[in-house]
C-alpha positions in Angstrom: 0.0 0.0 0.0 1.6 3.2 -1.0 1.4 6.3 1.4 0.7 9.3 -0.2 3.0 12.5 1.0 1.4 15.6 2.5 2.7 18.8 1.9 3.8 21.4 4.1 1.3 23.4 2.6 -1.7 20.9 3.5 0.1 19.7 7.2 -0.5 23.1 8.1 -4.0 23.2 7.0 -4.5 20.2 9.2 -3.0 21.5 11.8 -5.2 25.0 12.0 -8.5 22.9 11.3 -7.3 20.9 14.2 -6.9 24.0 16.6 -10.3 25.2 15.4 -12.0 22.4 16.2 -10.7 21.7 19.7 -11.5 25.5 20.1 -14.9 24.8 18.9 -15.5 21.4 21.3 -14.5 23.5 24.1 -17.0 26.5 23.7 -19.6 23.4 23.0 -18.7 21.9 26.3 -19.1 25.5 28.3 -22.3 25.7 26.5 -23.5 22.1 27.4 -22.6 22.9 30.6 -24.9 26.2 30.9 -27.8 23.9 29.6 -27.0 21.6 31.9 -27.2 24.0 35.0 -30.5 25.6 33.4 -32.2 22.3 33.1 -30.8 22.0 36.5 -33.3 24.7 38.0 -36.5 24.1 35.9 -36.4 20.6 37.9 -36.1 22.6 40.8 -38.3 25.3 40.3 -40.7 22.1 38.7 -40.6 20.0 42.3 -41.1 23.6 44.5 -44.1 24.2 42.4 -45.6 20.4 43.2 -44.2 20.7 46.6 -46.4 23.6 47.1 -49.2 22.5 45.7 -49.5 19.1 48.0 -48.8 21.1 51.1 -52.1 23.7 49.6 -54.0 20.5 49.4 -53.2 19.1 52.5 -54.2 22.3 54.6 -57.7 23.2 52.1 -58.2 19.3 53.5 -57.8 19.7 57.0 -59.9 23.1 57.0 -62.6 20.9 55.0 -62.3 18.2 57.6 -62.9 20.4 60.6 -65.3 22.6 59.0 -67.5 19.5 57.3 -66.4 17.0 60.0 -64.4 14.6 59.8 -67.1 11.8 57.4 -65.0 12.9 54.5 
């Protein structure tokens, strides 16, 4: 199998389209990251909201409980 020669010329195209890409990955991973951490608080925002709405319900039932009785 015969290897083909690179130029100079060509090496150093490599070589920048290298750079640019791990430039590239590394703004990707600082974005992931900031998606991460904003998916991150919409769970937590998500299980306040549903935290807060059991602990509503609870209380309306124990004021419906003493108010009606307790034959609910």
């Amino acid at each position: 199998m015969a290897e083909e020669e690179i130029s100079s010329k060509e090496f150093g195209a490599l070589q920048a389209d290298v750079i640019n890409l791990r430039s590239e990955i590394a703004l990707l991973r600082k974005e992931m990251a900031n998606v991460n951490a904003m998916l991150n608080q919409g769970k937590g925002g998500l299980y306040m909201v549903v935290f807060t709405a059991g602990a509503l319900g609870a209380i309306v039932t124990l004021f419906a409980k003493k108010l009606f009785g307790s034959g609910l």
